[in-house]
C-alpha positions in Angstrom: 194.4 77.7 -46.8 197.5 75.5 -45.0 199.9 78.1 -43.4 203.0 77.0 -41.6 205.3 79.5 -39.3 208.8 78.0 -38.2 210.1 79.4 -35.2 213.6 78.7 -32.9 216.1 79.0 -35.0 219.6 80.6 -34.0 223.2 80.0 -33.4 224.7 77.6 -31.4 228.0 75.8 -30.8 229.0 72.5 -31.6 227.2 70.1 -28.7 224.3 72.6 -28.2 220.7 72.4 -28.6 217.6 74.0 -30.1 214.1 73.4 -30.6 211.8 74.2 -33.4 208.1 74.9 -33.8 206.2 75.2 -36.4 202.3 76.4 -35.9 200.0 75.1 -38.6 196.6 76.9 -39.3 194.4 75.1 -41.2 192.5 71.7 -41.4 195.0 68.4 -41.3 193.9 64.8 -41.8 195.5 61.1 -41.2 196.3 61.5 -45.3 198.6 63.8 -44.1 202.3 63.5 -42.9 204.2 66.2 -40.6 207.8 67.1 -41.1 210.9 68.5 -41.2 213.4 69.2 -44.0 216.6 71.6 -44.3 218.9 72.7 -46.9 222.0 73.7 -46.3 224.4 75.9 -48.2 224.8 75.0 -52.1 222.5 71.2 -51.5 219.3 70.0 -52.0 216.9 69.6 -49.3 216.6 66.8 -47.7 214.5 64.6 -45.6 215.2 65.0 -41.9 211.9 63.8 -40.3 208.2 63.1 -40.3 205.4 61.6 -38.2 201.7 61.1 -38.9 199.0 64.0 -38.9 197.8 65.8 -35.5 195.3 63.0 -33.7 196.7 60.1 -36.3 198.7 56.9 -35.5 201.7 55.6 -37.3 205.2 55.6 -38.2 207.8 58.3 -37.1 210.8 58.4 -39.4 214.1 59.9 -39.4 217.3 60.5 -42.2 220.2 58.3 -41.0 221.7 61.7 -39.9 219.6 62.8 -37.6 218.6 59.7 -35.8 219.6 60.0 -32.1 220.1 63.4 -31.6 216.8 64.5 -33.0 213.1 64.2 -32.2 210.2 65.1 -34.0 206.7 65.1 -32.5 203.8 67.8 -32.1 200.9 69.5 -29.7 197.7 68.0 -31.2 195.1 70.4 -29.7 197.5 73.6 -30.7 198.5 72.6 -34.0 202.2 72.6 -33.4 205.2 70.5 -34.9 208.1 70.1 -33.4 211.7 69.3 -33.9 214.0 69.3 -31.0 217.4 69.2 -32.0 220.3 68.0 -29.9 224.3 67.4 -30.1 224.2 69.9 -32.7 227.3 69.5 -35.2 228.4 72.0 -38.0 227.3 69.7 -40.1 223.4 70.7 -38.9 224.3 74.3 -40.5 220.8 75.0 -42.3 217.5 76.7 -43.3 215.1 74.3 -41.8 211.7 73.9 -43.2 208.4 72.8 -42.5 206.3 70.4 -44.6 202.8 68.7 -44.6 202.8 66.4 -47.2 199.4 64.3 -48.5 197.2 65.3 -51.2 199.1 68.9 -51.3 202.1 69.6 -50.2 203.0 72.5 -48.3 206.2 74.3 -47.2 207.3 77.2 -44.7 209.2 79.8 -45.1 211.8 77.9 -43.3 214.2 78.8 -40.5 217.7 79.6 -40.3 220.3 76.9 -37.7 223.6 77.6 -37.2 226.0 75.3 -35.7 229.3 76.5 -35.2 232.4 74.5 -34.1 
């Protein structure tokens, strides 16, 4: 069974930074894609990044939003995704989950950003 823990959120103020983890227990494969999504306030979710599966080449992709400030990548031997997160605008303000989508998808609980001005 897939199991995904976010970790690192907080507050910060306009300009900061963070950085999220997320450990993964279970068995991923190159069918598999890593990522990041968040929802803020009274939205959808939305895309905010994604790379391939632990020990698997390909494409990293980011939202339009995100691109510059943010990187995604991960710890293949400890099974961790990451998302470091910088020039943080209010705009950021969001639960941020984590997401393995292939054959199943699967979700975190998701962790809370807040980026105040």
């Amino acid at each position: 069974q897939m199991q995904l823990v976010e970790n690192g959120g907080g507050s910060v103020q306009t300009g900061g930074s963070l950085k999220l983890s997320c450990a993964v227990t279970g068995r991923t494969t190159c069918t598999d894609r890593l990522g990041w999504y968040r929802q803020a306030p009274g939205k959808e979710r939305e895309f905010v990044a994604a790379l391939p599966g632990f020990w698997c080449s390909g494409a990293t992709v980011y939202a339009d939003s995100v691109r510059d400030r943010f990187t995604i990548s991960r710890a293949h031997a400890e099974n961790i995704l990451y998302l470091q997160m910088t020039i943080l605008k209010p705009a950021d303000t969001a639960i941020y989950y984590c997401h393995i989508g292939g054959p199943s998808a699967y979700w975190g609980r998701g962790t809370q950003v807040t980026v105040s001005s």
